[in-house]
C-alpha positions in Angstrom: -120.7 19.9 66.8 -122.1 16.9 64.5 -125.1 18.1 63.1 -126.2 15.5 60.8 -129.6 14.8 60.7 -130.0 11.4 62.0 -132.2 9.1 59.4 -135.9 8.4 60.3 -138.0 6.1 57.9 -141.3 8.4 59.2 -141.8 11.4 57.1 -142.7 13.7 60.1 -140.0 12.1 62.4 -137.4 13.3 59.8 -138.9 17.1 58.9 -139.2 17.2 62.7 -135.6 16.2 63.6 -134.3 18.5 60.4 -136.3 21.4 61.6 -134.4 20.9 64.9 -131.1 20.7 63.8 -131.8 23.5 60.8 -132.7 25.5 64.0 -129.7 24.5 66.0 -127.3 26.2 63.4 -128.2 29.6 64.3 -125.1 31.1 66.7 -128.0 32.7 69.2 -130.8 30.9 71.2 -133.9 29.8 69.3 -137.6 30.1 70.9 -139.2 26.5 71.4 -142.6 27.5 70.1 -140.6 27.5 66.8 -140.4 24.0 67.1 -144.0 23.0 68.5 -145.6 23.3 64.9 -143.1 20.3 63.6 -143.4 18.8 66.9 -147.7 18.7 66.4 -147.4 17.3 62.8 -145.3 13.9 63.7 -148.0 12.6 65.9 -146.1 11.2 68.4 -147.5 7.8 70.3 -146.0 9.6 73.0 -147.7 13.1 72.7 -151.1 11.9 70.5 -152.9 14.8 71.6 -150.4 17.3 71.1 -152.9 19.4 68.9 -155.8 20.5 70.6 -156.8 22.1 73.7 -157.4 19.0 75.6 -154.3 18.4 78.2 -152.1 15.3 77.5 -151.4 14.0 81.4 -149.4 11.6 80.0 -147.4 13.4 77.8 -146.9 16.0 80.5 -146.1 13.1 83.3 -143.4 12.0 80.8 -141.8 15.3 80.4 -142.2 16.5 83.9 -140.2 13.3 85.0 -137.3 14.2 82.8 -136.8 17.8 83.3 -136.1 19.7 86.7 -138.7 21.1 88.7 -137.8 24.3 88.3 -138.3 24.1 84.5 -141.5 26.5 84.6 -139.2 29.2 85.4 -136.5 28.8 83.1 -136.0 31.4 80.5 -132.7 29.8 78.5 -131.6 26.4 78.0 -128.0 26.3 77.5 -126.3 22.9 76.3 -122.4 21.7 76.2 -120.3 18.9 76.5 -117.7 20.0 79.0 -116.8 22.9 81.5 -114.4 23.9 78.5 -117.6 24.5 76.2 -119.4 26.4 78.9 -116.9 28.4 79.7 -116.0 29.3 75.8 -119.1 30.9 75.4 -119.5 33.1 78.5 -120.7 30.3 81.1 -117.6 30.4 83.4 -118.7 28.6 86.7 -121.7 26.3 85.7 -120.7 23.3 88.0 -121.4 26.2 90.9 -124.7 27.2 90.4 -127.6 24.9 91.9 -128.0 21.2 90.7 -131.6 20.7 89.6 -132.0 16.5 89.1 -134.8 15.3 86.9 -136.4 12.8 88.6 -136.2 10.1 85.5 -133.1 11.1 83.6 -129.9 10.9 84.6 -128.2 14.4 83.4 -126.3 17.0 84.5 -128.3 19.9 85.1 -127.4 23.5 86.7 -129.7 26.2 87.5 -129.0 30.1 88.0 -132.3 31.6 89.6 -131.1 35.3 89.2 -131.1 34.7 84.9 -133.3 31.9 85.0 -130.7 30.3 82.9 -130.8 25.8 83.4 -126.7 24.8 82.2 -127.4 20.8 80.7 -124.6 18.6 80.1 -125.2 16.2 76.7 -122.9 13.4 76.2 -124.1 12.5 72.5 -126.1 14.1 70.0 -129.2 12.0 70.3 -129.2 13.8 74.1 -130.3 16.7 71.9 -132.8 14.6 70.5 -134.1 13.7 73.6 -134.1 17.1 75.7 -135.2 19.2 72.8 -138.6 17.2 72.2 -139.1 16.5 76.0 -139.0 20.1 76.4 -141.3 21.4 73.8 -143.3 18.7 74.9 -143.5 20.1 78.3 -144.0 24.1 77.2 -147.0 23.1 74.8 -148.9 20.9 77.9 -147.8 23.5 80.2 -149.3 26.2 78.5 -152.4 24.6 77.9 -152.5 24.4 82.1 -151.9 27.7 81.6 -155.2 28.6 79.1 -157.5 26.4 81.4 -156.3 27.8 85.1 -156.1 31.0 83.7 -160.4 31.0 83.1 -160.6 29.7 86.5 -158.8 31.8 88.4 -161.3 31.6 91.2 -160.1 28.3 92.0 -157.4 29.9 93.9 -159.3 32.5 95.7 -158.3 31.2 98.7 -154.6 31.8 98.4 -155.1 35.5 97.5 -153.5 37.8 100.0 -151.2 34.6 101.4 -147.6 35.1 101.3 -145.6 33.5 99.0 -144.3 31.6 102.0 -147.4 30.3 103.6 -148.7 29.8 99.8 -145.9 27.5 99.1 -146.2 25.7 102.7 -149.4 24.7 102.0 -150.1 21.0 101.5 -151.8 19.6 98.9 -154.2 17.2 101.0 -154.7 20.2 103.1 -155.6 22.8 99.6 -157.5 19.7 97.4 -160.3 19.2 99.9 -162.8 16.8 98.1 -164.9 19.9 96.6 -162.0 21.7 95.0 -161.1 18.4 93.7 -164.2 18.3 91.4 -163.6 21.8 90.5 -160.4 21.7 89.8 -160.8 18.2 87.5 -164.1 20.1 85.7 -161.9 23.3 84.9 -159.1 20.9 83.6 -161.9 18.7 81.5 -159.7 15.6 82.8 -161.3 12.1 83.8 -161.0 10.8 87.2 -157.9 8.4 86.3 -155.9 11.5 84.2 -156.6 13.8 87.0 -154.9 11.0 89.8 -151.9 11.2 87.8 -152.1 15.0 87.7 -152.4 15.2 91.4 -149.3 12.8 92.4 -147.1 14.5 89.5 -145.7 17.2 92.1 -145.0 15.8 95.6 -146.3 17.5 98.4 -146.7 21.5 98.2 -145.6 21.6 94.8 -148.1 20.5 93.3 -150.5 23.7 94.8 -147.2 26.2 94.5 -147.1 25.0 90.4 -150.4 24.8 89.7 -150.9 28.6 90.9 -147.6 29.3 89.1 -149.4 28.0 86.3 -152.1 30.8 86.5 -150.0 33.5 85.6 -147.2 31.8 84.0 -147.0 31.6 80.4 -144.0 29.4 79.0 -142.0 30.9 76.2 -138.2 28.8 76.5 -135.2 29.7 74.3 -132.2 27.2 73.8 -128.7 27.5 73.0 -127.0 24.8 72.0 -122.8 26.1 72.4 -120.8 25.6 70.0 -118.4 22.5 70.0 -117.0 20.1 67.9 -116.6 16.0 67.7 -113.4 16.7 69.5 -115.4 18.0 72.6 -117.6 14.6 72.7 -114.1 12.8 72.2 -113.2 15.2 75.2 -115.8 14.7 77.6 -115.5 10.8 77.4 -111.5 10.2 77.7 -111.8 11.9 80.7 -114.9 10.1 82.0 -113.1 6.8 81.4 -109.6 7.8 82.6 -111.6 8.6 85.9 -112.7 5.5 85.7 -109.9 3.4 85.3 -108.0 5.3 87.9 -110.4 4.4 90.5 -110.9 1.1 89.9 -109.5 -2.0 92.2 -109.1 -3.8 88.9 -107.0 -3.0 85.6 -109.4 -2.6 82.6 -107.2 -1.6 80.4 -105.6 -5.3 81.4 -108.7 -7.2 80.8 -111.1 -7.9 77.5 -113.8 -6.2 78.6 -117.9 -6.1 77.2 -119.2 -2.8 77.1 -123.4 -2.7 77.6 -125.4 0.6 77.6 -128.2 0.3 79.5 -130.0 2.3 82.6 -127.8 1.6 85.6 -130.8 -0.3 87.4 -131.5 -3.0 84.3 -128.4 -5.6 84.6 -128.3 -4.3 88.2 -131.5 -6.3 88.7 -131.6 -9.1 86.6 -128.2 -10.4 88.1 -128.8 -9.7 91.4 -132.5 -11.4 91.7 -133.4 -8.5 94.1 -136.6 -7.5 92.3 -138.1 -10.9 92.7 -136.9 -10.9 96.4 -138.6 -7.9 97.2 -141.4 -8.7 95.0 -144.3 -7.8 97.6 -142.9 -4.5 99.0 -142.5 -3.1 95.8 -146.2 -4.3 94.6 -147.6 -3.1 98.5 -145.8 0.8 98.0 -147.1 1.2 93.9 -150.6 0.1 95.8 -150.8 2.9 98.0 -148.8 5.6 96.9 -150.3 5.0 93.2 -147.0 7.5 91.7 -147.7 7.7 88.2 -150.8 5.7 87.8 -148.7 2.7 88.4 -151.2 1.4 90.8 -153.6 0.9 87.8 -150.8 -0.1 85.0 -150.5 -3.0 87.8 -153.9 -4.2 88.4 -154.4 -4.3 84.6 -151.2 -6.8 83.8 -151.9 -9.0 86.2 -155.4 -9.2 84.6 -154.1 -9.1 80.9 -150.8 -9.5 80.6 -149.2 -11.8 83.9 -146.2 -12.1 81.9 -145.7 -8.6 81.9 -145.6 -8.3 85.5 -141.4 -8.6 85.7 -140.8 -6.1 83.8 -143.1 -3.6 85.4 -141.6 -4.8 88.5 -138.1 -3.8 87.0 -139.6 0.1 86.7 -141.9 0.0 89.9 -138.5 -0.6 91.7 -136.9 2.3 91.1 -139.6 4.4 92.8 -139.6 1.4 95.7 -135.8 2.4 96.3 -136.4 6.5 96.4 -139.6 6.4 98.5 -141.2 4.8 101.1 -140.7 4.7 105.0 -137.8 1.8 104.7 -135.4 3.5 101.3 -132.6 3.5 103.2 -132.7 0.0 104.3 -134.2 -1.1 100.9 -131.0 0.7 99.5 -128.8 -1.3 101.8 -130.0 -4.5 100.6 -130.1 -4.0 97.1 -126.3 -2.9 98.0 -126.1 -5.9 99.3 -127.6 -8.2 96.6 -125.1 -6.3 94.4 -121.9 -7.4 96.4 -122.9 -10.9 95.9 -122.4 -11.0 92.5 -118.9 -8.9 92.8 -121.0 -5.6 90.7 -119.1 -2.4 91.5 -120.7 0.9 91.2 -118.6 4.3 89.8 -120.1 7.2 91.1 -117.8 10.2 89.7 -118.8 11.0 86.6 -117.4 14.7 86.1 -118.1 15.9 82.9 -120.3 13.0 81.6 -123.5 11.9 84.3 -122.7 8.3 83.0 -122.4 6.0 86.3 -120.7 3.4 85.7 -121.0 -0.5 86.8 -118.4 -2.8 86.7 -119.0 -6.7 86.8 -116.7 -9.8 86.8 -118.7 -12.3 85.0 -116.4 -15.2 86.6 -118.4 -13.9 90.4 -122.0 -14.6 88.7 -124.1 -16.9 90.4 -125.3 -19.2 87.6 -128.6 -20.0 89.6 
């Protein structure tokens, strides 16, 4: 594997991203919390209060987006290219265990419950960049749940001597009545606004079946990156486009072709002109679901920054086509808008979770 450090003009970026890959070297797994010290000193803008006690919702509503629910449990993170890489090192049948999604990154991501072990597929190195710092970004918020729950343990007094069962059925609305609300906020010292975005991070039960995991649960990850060269990234790719050639109606390999890396919802929209259609759905569900605190981000644009607004729009709607009482006819339209303007969708990634759009430019409609 390539394990150049990649160049960073900030001095903490670059000891951060060398500790990593200095880690990385070692044949065995490597415990996160070796990495949280580096991780503190580059003072993210995305994880400013890193250091300290105080809980960073917004560092832990980043990471918790981008990793698989299950991630509390996980013992060992195991990353590879391919099924070949996997498979090298003792990881046979991957691609059979459970497939954990993250809710905001697309990535291939297995889980084995027995071990506890999560099986991530990385298509380039900076996809170690990226999972690496979400995760020990994750752990040290997590853990400071952990340290605050932990002293008010009385919180959940009236889940003791539930079953796991009716413990985990147990709504949210139906365990946060308004009281336990204050309590919980107070034992968290969170503000109103950081403590909405806490609440709506877990849908549903989860968020009372976490937050009690949370209790007792101290993180302490390893990861394993395998072992694998260049050639496997080489690898991994052919095979992704071969796939996608093969399937195709038209001949790429026949045509000049432009090739733009961007999330598969970006060009998506901007062609299509289904954003601005739907305009007032999306801005009605952010409203009253408020996922995110994106109810607020909202109200403030239009206030300070109205030309702003598209562009939030542009992120509100992914949420607007996964929820809400109308996603699948919101999906059928914006499958619709998409036909209009000839865009083709790849949904077979194998080895890579790279979906793939393809677009005549001579079926755009100029207007």
């Amino acid at each position: 594997m390539d394990r150049t450090t990649p160049a960073a003009a900030n001095e903490e970026i670059e000891l951060y991203i060398r500790t990593i890959y200095s880690l990385l070297r070692s044949s065995g797994p490597i415990r996160l919390r070796s990495l949280e010290e580096t991780h503190i000193g580059m003072n993210s803008s995305l994880h400013y209060r890193a250091d300290g006690t105080d809980i960073d919702v917004t560092a832990l509503s980043y990471a918790t987006l981008r990793l698989p629910v299950c991630f509390p449990d996980v013992s060992l993170v195991v990353m590879g290219q391919m099924e070949e890489v996997f498979r090298r090192r003792g990881y046979p049948d991957v691609e059979t265990w459970q497939p954990v999604p993250a809710r905001a990154r697309r990535r291939k991501l297995y889980y084995d419950e027995d071990r506890r072990i999560l099986a991530a597929f990385i298509a380039s190195v900076s996809d170690i960049d990226d999972m690496v710092t979400t995760m020990v970004a994750y752990q040290i918020e997590w853990n400071k749940l952990h340290e605050k729950l932990n002293r008010n343990r009385s919180l959940f007094a009236d889940l003791d001597g539930t079953t796991a069962t009716d413990a985990e059925q147990l709504r949210t609305e139906d365990f946060l009545t308004p009281e336990r609300c204050e309590q919980f906020r107070q034992a968290l010292d969170l503000s109103e606004g950081d403590f909405a975005i806490l609440c709506h991070l877990w849908p549903g039960q989860d968020w009372v079946k976490i937050l009690r995991k949370a209790v007792d649960q101290r993180m302490d990850t390893r990861i394993n990156v395998l072992a694998g060269g260049l050639s496997d990234y080489r690898h991994s790719v052919q095979i992704w486009w071969q796939r996608l050639d093969a399937n195709h109606p038209l001949s790429l390999g026949d045509r000049p072709l432009y090739f733009v890396s961007s999330n598969t919802h970006s060009l998506a929209h901007v062609l299509s002109g289904f954003v601005r259609h739907k305009k007032q759905d999306i801005v009605d569900l952010i409203l009253t679901d408020a996922p995110e605190g994106l109810d607020e981000e909202y109200r403030r644009l239009r206030k300070e920054a109205p030309d702003q607004v598209d562009n939030f729009l542009y992120y509100a709607s992914r949420y607007y086509l996964n929820h809400g009482a109308s996603v699948q006819e919101a999906r059928a339209r914006f499958a619709e808008h998409e036909a209009m303007i000839g865009l083709q969708r790849m949904r077979d990634p194998h080895c890579l979770d790279v979906e793939s759009q393809v677009n005549e430019i001579a079926k755009l409609h100029t207007e």
